[in-house]
C-alpha positions in Angstrom: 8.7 -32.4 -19.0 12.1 -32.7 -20.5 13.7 -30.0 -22.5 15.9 -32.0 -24.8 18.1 -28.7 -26.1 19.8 -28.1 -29.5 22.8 -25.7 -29.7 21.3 -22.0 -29.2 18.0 -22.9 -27.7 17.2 -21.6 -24.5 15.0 -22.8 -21.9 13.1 -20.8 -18.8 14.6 -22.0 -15.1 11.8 -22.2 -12.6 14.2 -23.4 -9.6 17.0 -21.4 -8.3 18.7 -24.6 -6.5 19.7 -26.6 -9.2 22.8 -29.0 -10.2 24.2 -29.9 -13.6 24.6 -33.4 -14.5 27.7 -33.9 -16.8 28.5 -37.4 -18.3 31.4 -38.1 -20.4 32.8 -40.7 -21.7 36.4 -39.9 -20.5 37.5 -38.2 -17.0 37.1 -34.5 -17.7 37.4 -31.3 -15.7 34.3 -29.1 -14.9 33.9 -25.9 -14.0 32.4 -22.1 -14.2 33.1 -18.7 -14.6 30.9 -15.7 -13.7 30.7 -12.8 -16.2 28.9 -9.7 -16.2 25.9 -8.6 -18.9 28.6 -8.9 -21.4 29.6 -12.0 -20.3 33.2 -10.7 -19.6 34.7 -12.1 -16.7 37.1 -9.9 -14.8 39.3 -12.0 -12.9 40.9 -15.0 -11.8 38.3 -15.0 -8.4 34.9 -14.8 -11.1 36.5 -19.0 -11.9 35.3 -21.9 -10.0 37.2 -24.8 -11.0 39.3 -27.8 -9.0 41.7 -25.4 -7.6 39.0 -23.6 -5.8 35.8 -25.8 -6.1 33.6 -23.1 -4.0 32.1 -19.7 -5.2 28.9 -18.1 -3.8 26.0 -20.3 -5.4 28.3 -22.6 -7.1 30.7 -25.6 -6.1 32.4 -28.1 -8.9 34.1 -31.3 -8.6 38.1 -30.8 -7.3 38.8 -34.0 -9.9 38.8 -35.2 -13.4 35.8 -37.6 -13.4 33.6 -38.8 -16.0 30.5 -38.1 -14.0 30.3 -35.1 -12.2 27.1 -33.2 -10.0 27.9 -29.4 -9.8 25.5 -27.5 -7.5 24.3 -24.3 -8.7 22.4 -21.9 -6.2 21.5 -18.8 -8.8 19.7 -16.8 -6.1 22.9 -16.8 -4.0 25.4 -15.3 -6.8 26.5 -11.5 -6.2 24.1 -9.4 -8.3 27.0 -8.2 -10.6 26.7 -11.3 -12.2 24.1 -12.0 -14.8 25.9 -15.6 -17.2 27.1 -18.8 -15.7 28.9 -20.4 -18.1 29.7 -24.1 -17.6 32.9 -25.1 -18.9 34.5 -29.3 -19.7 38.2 -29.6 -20.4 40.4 -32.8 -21.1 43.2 -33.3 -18.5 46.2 -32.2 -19.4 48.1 -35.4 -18.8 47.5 -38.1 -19.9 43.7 -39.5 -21.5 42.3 -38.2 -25.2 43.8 -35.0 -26.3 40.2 -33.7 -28.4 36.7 -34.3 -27.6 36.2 -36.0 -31.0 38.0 -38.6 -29.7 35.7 -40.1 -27.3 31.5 -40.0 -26.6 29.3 -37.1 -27.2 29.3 -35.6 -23.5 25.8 -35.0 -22.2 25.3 -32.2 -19.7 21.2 -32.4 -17.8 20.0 -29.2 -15.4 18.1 -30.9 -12.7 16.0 -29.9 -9.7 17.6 -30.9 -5.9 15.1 -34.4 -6.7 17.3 -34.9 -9.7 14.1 -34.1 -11.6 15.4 -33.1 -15.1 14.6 -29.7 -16.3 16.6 -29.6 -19.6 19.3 -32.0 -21.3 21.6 -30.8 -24.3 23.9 -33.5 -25.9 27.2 -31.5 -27.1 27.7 -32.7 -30.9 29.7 -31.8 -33.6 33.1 -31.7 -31.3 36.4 -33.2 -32.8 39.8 -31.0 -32.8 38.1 -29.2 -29.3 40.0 -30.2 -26.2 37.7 -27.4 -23.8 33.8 -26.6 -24.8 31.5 -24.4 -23.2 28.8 -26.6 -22.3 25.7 -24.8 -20.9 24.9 -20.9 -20.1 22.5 -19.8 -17.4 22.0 -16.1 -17.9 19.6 -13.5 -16.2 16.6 -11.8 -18.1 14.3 -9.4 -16.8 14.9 -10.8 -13.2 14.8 -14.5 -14.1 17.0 -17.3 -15.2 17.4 -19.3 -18.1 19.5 -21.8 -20.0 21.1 -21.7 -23.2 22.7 -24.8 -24.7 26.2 -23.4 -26.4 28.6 -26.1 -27.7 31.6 -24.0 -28.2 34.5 -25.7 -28.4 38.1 -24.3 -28.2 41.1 -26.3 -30.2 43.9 -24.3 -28.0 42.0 -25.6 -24.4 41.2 -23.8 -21.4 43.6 -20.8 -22.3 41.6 -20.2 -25.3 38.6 -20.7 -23.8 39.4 -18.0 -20.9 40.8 -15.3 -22.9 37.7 -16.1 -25.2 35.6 -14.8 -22.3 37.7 -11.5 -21.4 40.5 -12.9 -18.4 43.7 -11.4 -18.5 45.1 -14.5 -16.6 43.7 -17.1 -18.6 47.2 -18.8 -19.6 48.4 -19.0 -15.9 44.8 -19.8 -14.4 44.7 -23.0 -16.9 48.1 -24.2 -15.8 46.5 -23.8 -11.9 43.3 -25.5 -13.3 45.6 -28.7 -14.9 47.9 -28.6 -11.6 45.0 -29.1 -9.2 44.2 -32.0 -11.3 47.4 -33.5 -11.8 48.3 -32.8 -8.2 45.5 -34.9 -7.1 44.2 -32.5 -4.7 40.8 -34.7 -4.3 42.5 -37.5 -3.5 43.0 -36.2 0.2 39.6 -35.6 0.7 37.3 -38.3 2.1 34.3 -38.8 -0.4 31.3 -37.1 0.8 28.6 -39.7 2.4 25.1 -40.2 0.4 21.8 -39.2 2.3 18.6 -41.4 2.8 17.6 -39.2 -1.0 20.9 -39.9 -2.5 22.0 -36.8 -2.7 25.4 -35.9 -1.2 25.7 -34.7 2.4 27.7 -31.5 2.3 29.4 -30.2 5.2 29.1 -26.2 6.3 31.0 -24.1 8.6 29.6 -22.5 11.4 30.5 -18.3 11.4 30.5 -16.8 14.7 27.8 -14.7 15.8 27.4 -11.1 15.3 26.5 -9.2 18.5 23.3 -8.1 16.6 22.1 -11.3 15.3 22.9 -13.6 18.5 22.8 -16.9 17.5 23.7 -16.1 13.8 26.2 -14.4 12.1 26.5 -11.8 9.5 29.2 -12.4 6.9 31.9 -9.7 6.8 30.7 -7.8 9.9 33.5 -6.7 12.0 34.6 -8.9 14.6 33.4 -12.0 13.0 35.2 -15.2 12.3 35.4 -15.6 8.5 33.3 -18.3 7.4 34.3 -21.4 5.4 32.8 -21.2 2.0 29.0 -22.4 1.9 27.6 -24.9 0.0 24.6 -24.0 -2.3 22.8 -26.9 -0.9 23.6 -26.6 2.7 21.3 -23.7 3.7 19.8 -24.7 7.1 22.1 -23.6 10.0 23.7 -26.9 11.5 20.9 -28.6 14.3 18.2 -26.9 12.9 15.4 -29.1 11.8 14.0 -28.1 8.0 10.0 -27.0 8.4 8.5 -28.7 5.4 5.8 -25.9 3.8 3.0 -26.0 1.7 2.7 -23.8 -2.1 0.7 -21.4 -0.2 3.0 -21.1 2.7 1.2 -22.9 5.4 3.0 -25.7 7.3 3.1 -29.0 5.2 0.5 -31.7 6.9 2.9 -34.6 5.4 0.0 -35.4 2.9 1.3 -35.6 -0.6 0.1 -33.3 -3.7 -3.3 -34.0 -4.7 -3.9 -35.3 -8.6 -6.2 -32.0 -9.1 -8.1 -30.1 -12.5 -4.9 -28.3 -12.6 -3.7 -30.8 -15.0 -1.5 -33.5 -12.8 1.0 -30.9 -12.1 1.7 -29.5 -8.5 2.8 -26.5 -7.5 6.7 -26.0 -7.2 8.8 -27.7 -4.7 9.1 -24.5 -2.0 9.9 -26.2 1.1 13.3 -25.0 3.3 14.9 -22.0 3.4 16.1 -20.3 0.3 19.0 -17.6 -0.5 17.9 -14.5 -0.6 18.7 -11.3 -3.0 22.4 -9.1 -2.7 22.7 -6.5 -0.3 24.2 -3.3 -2.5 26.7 -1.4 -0.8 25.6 2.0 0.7 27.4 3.8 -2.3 25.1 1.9 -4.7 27.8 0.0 -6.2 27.5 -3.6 -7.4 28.9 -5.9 -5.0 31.8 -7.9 -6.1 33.2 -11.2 -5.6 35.7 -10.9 -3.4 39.5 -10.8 -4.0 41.8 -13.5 -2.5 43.7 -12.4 0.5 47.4 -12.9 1.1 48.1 -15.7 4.3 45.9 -18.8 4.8 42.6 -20.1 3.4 40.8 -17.9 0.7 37.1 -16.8 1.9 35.3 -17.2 -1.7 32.2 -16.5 0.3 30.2 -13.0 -0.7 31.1 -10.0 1.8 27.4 -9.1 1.5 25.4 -12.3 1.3 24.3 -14.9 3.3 24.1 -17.8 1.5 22.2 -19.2 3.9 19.5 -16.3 3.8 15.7 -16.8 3.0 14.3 -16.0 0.1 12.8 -12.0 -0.7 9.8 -11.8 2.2 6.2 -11.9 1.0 3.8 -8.9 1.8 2.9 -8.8 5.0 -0.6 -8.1 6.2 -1.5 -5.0 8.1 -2.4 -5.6 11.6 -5.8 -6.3 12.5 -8.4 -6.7 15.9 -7.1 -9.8 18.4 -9.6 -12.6 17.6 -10.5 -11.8 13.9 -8.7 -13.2 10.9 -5.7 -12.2 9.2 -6.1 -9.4 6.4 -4.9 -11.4 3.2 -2.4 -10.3 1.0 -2.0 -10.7 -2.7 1.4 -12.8 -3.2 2.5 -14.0 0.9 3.0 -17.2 -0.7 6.8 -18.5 -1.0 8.4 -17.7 -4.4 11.4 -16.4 -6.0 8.8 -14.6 -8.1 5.5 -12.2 -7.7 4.0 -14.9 -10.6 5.4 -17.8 -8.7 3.5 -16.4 -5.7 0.4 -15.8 -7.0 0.6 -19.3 -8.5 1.2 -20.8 -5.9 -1.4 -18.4 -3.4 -4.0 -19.9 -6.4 -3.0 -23.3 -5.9 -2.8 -23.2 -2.2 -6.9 -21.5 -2.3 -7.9 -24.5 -4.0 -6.6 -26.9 -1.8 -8.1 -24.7 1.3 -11.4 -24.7 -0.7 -11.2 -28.5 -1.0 -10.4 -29.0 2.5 -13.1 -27.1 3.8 -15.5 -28.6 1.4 -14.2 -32.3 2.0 -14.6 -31.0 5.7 -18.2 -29.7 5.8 -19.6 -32.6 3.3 -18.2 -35.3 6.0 -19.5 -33.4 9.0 -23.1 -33.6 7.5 -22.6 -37.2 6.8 -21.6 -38.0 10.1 -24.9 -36.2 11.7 -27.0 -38.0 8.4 -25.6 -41.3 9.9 -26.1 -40.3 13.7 -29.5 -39.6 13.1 -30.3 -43.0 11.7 -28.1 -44.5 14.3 -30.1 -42.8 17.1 -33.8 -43.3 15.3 -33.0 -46.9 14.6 -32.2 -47.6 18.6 -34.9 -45.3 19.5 -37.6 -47.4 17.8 -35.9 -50.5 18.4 -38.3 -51.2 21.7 -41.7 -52.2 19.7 -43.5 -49.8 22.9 -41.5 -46.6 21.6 -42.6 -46.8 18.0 -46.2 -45.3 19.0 -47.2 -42.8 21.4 -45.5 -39.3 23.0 -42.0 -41.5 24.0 -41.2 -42.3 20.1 -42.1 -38.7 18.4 -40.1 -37.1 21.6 -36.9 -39.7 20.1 -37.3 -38.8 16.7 -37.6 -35.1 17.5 -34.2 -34.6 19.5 -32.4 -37.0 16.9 -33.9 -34.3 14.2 -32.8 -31.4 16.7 -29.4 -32.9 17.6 -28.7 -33.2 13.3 -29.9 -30.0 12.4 -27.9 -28.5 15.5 -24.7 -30.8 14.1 -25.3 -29.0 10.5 -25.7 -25.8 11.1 -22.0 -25.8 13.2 -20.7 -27.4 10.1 -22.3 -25.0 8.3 -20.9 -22.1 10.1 -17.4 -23.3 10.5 -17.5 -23.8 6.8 -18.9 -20.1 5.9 -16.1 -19.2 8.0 -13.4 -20.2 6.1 -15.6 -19.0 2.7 -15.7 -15.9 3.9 -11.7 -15.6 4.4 -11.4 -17.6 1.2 -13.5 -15.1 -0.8 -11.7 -12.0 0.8 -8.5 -13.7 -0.6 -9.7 -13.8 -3.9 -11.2 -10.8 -3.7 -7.5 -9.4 -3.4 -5.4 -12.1 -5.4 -7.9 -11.4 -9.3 -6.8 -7.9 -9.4 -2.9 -9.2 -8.5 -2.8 -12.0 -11.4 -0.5 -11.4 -14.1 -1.8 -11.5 -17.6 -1.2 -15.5 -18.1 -3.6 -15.6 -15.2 -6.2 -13.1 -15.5 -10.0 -12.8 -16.9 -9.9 -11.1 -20.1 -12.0 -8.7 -18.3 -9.2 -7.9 -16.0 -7.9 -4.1 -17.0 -4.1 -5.4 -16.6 -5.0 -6.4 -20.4 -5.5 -2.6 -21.5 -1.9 -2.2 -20.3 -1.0 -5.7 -22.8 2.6 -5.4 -24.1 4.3 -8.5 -25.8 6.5 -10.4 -22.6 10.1 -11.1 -22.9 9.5 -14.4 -21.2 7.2 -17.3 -21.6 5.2 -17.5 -18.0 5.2 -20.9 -15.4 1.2 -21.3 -16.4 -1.7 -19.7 -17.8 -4.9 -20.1 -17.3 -7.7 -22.2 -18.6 -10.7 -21.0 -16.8 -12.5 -21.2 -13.4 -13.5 -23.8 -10.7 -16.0 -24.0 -8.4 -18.3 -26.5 -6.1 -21.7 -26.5 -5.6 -21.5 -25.8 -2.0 -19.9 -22.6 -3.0 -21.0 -21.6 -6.8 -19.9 -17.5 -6.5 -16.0 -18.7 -5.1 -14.2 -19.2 -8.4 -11.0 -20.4 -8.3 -8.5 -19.8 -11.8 -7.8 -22.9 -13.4 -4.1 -22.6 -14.2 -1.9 -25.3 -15.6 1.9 -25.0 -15.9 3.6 -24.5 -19.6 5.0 -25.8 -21.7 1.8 -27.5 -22.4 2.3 -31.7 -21.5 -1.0 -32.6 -22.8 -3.6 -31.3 -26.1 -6.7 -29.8 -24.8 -10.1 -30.8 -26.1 -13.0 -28.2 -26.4 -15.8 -30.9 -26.8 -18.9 -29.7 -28.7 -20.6 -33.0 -28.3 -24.8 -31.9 -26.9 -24.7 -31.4 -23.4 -26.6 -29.8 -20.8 -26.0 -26.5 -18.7 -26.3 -27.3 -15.1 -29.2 -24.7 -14.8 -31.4 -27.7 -16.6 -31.8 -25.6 -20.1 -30.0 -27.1 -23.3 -28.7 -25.9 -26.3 -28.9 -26.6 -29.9 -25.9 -28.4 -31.8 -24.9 -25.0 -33.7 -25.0 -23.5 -30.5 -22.8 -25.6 -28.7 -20.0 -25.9 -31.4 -20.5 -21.7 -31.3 -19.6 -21.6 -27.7 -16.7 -24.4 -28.4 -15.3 -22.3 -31.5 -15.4 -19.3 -29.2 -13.6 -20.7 -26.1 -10.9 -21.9 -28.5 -10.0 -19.1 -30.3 -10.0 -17.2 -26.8 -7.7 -19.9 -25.5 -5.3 -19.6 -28.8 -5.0 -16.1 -28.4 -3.9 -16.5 -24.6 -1.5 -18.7 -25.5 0.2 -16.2 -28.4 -0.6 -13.5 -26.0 1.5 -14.6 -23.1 4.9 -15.8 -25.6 7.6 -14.1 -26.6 7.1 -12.6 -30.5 8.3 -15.7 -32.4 8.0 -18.1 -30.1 4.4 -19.4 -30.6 3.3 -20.4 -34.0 -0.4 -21.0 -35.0 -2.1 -23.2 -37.3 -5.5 -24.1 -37.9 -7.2 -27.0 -39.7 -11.1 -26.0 -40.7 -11.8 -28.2 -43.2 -15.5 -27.5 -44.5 -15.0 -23.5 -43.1 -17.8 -24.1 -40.5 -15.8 -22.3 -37.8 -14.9 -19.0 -40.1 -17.1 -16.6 -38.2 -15.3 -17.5 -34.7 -11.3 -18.0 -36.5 -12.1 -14.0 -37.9 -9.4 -12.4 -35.0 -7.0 -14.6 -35.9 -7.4 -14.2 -39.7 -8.2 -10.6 -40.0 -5.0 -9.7 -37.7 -2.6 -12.0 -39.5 -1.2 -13.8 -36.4 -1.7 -17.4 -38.3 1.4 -19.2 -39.7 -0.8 -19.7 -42.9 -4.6 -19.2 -43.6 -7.0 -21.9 -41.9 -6.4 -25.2 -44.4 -9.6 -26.5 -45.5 -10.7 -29.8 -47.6 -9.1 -33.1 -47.5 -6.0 -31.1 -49.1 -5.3 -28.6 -47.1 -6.0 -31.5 -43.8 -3.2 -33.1 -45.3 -0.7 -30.6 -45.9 -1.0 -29.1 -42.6 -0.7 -32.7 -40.7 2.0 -33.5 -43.3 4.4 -30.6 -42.4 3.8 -30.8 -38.7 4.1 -34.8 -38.4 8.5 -34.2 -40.7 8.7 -31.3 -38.0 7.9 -33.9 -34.8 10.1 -36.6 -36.7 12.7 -34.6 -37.6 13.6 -33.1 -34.2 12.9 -36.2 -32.4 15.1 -38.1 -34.8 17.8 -35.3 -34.2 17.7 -35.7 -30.6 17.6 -39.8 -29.9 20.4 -39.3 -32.6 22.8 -37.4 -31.1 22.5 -34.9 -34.5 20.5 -32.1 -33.2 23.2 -29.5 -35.3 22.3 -31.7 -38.2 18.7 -29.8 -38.5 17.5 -28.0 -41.6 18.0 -24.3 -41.1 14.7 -23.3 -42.2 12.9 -25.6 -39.9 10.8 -23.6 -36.9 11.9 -24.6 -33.7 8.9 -22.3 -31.8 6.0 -23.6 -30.2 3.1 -25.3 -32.6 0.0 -24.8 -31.4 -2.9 -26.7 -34.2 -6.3 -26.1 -33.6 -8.6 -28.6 -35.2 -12.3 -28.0 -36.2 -15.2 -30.4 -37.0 -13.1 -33.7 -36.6 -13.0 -35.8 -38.1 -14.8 -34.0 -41.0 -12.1 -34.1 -44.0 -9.8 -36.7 -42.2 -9.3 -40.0 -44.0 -7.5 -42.9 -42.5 -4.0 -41.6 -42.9 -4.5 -38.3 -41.3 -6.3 -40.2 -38.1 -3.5 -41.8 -38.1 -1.2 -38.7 -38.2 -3.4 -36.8 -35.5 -2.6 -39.4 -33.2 0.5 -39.4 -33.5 1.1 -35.8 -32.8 -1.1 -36.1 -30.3 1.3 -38.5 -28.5 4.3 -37.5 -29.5 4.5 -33.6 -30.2 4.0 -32.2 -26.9 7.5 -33.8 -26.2 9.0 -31.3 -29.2 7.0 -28.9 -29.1 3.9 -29.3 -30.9 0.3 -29.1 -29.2 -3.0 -29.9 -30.1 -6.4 -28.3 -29.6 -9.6 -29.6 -31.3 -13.0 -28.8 -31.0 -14.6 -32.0 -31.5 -17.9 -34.1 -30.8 -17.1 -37.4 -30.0 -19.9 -39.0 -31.3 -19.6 -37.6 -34.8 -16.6 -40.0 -34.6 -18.2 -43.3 -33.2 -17.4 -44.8 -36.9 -14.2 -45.7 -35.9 -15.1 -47.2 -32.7 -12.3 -48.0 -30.2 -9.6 -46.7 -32.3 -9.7 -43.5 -31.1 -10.2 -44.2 -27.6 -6.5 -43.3 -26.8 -7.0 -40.2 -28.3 -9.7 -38.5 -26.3 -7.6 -39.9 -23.3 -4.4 -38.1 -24.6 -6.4 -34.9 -24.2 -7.8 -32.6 -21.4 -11.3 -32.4 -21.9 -13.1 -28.7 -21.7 -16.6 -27.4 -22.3 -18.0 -24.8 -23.9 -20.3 -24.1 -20.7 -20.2 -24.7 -17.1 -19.9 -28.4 -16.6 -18.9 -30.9 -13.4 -16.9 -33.0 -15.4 -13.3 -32.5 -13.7 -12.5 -35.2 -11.1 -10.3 -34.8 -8.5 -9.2 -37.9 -6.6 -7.3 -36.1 -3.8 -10.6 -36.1 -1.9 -13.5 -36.9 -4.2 -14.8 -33.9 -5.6 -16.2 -33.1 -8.7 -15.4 -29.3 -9.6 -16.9 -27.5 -12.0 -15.1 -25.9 -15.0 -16.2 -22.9 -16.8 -14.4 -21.7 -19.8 -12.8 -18.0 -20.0 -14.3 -16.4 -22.7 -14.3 -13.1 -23.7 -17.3 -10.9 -22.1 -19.9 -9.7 -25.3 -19.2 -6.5 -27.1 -15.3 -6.7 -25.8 -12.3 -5.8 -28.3 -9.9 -6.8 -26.3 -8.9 -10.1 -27.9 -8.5 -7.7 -31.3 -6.2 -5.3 -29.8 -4.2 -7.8 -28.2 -3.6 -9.7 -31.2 -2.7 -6.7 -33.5 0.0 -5.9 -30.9 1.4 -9.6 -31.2 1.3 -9.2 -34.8 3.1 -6.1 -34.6 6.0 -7.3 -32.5 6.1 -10.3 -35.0 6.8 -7.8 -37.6 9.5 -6.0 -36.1 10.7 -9.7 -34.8 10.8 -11.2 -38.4 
């Protein structure tokens, strides 16, 4: 999903190869500076702009253009680094002299598949003739974008000294030079791949003595290497090896549609930069200064930009002939949760595999022993007597023999699967662990949202004790829906309808308070709709520790307040957005996360509110506001039809173990089981007096 940014909102990077999308109506120049934690940069060789296009992790445009593609590598910048800021100026010569004089530009941070991550459409210029567009800035070891908007009247030189460069008036003369000078011009335009992405050309740096075939930047001897692009990591002639999330070689198969919620794991494939290497003094490395006499090396001293990325944990050594030890995060990753995500999402594909595996295996030795009765008792003579039982015996023997290999093959890979697990539960991070993991007695309010959380467990029949976390990735694209309809447990026993919505009630709150557990304070706001009070006894932890944006609404009233406020908030910033007048918001509006829990639908809902639910249903995820109700679908069979594309819109869950999530990647039916609190625990208490702490000291 789309993060359509307003000035000052930020949004998490989960890619480290990225490029920025400017387009303007008018030719303008694009560029970047690197600045420390301050955001100060400290000389002319922290600048990327058309007069030197190339800086570890980053390369711009060497003209004026009105559509540009900067690639951004963020894992291949020196470590003394911690803002990117990307910066639009108006030639010098010639063209509009302020940016209020032509089209809103829009800048986009894609993915290397031009799969948009966030968009931010720079409003409110006019006298402006150079804006700082976009910031990408470092937090607790990850990345993320801040849309900024500031525009500078007196142009690049104001812009510069703005950001701390002593130089700035004689670097934006260089900058407007370059551009005037044509320097592009002379260079042939780059050819377009089978992907339509541009073919960049690197250099090839002589070999080190210690590294034979490659070479170590700034190792004595060596030739100094042409600056690389961010994109152009695989050493010329080598072919790129294609892997899968959990690190395995990729079969060419593509990503299955899985419970997981229609979102794969992240695109890992190829080699990726790697962190800094720190001098031996400890010392931040720093971008290097240009040299006096032929071509600048903008290249980092201590970096390879064509490095992989951090190596996973290796597993200690074991017997010849006996599987590998596993290892809690060896999947690829830039991250320890982007490892263990994608370790979980590579054990579920194994476990279907091997299920898929074993389940055609016993078909094909079902279908073999009907093949080889039917031609045994074909002849009317062997149908009668010692001859025919002797057939039917070895086609029995010949099945069971084909079964129990399948059978043993398949135990095989449990048993490694169930070691895995064994060590990736303790190893999940609190978005991904049981609440009866102790990493929640250690529970501190996170600085950063998280890539996914999780939703409960899978399993398959075959294999009922392997449980696999259900994660899904955030920010949430679709409501979820606990139903309390009557249903039956799969151990044959049924419960009662006050029962059921019990459980329902339960496995909401417990997912509510994951959700506000695992955001920032301020960042996730709760409401909840209970409109006859039925679900009281269950809402208690969130009442009692104050963590709700108001108390639960109840009666047709307080249904349509609640809906009221949250259906202006979806129009407003969607109308703000398609307008191009995101700075034209009201200041008190709350631009966090909504999360609305509804109970007993549609129990105090008239037409109007239906009507309301649906639409934020369909329309709030985009902006920011979710749904979860606990609902029985048959209590709303009155209006027939109408709200078939509701319970579509929604992820359906249950309250108990139940077979009800498809997956078409190879025809299984896995089993979901809610995470719920185990009985007697506080934990869900003492987590959510902490996040209503930090709120406190937030507010």
């Amino acid at each position: 999903m789309t993060a359509e940014l307003v000035r000052g909102q930020n949004h998490p990077l989960s890619q480290a190869r990225l490029e920025i999308r400017i387009a303007a109506g008018t030719p303008v120049v694009a560029g970047a500076t690197l600045g420390d934690e301050h955001g100060t940069v400290h000389g002319v060789e922290w600048v990327v702009h058309p007069g030197a296009p190339t800086l570890p992790g980053l390369e711009v445009s060497r003209q004026a253009a009105a559509d540009h593609r900067l690639a951004v590598d963020l894992g291949a910048v020196p470590e003394a680094v911690h803002r990117v800021h990307v910066l639009l100026a108006l030639p010098a010569a010639g063209g509009p002299l302020r940016f209020g004089a032509v089209a809103a530009p829009f800048v986009a941070v894609t993915g290397l598949d031009g799969t948009e991550l966030a968009g931010y459409t720079i409003t409110g210029l006019d006298a402006e003739s150079a804006v700082v567009a976009l910031e990408l800035y470092r937090r607790q070891g990850a990345w993320k974008v801040r849309a900024v908007g500031q525009g500078y009247a007196g142009g690049l030189t104001e812009l510069l000294t703005d950001q701390g460069l002593p130089q700035a008036h004689q670097l934006a003369n260089t900058i407007h030079e370059a551009v005037a000078q044509g320097l592009a011009r002379a260079v042939t335009p780059p050819a377009r791949t089978a992907d339509g992405d541009r073919a960049r050309q690197t250099a090839t740096p002589a070999p080190a003595p210690e590294q034979g075939a490659s070479a170590t930047q700034g190792a004595a001897g060596a030739v100094p290497p042409q600056p690389l692009s961010p994109y152009g990591t695989q050493p010329p002639g080598t072919p790129p090896q294609p892997t899968t999330p959990n690190g395995g070689p990729a079969s060419g198969a593509s990503q299955p549609a899985s419970p997981y919620g229609a979102q794969g794991a992240p695109a890992t494939g190829g080699t990726q930069p790697g962190p800094t290497q720190v001098p031996a003094d400890g010392s931040a490395a720093q971008p290097p200064a240009p040299t006096a006499g032929g071509p600048i090396d903008y290249s980092h001293p201590r970096r390879q930009n064509a490095a992989p990325p951090p190596p996973p944990p290796v597993a200690p050594p074991v017997q010849p002939g006996q599987p590998a030890r596993p290892v809690a995060g060896d999947a690829t990753g830039w991250s320890m949760d982007e490892r263990l995500y994608n370790q979980v999402w590579g054990m579920f594909e194994d476990l279907a595999r091997s299920t898929a595996a074993y389940r055609s295996a016993v078909d094909f030795a079902d279908s073999r022993m009907e093949k080889e009765l039917d031609a045994a008792l074909a002849d009317p003579r062997n149908r009668i007597g010692g001859q025919g039982d002797a057939a039917r015996e070895a086609a029995r023997a010949k099945h069971a023999q084909l079964v129990e290999q399948a059978r043993a093959a398949y135990d095989r890979d449990l048993g490694q699967l169930t070691a895995e697990s064994g060590v990736v539960e303790p190893a999940l991070p609190l978005a991904y662990a049981r609440w009866d993991n102790p990493v929640w007695h250690g529970y501190r309010v996170p600085f950063e949202a998280p890539m996914a959380v999780r939703l409960g467990d899978l399993h398959l029949p075959e294999c009922p004790e392997l449980r696999i976390p259900m994660l899904i990735r955030l920010p949430l694209e679709r409501g979820l829906w606990i139903d309390s309809g009557a249903a039956g447990s799969l151990d044959g026993s049924f419960l009662d309808s006050h029962e059921l919505h019990r459980l329902a009630m339960d496995t909401a709150v417990a997912l509510a308070a994951r959700l506000l557990a695992v955001h920032p304070a301020g960042d996730y706001t709760l409401h909840v709709i209970d409109p006859a009070g039925s679900g009281a006894q269950a809402l208690a932890p969130l009442v009692w520790t104050g963590v709700l944006a108001a108390p639960p609404a109840v009666g047709a009233a307080g249904v349509a307040d609640v809906l009221a406020r949250l259906t202006e908030r979806v129009d407003l910033v969607q109308m703000a957005v398609r307008g191009g007048a995101a700075d034209s918001l009201p200041p008190g509006l709350d631009t966090s996360e909504q999360l609305l829990i509804v109970n007993d639908f549609p129990h105090g809902f008239d037409d109007r509110a239906v009507t309301q639910l649906r639409y934020l249903a369909d329309e709030g995820p985009s902006v920011g506001v979710h749904l979860m109700m606990v609902a029985d679908r048959e209590e709303a069979s009155a209006y027939g039809p109408l709200l078939d594309p509701l319970w579509r819109s929604l992820m359906r869950l249950t309250p108990v173990p139940d077979d009800h999530l498809a997956d078409p990647w190879v025809g299984h039916a896995w089993t979901y089981e809610p995470a719920l609190v185990p009985p007697g625990s506080q934990v869900v208490q003492q987590v959510l007096n902490r996040v209503a702490e930090a709120r406190t000291k937030y507010t």
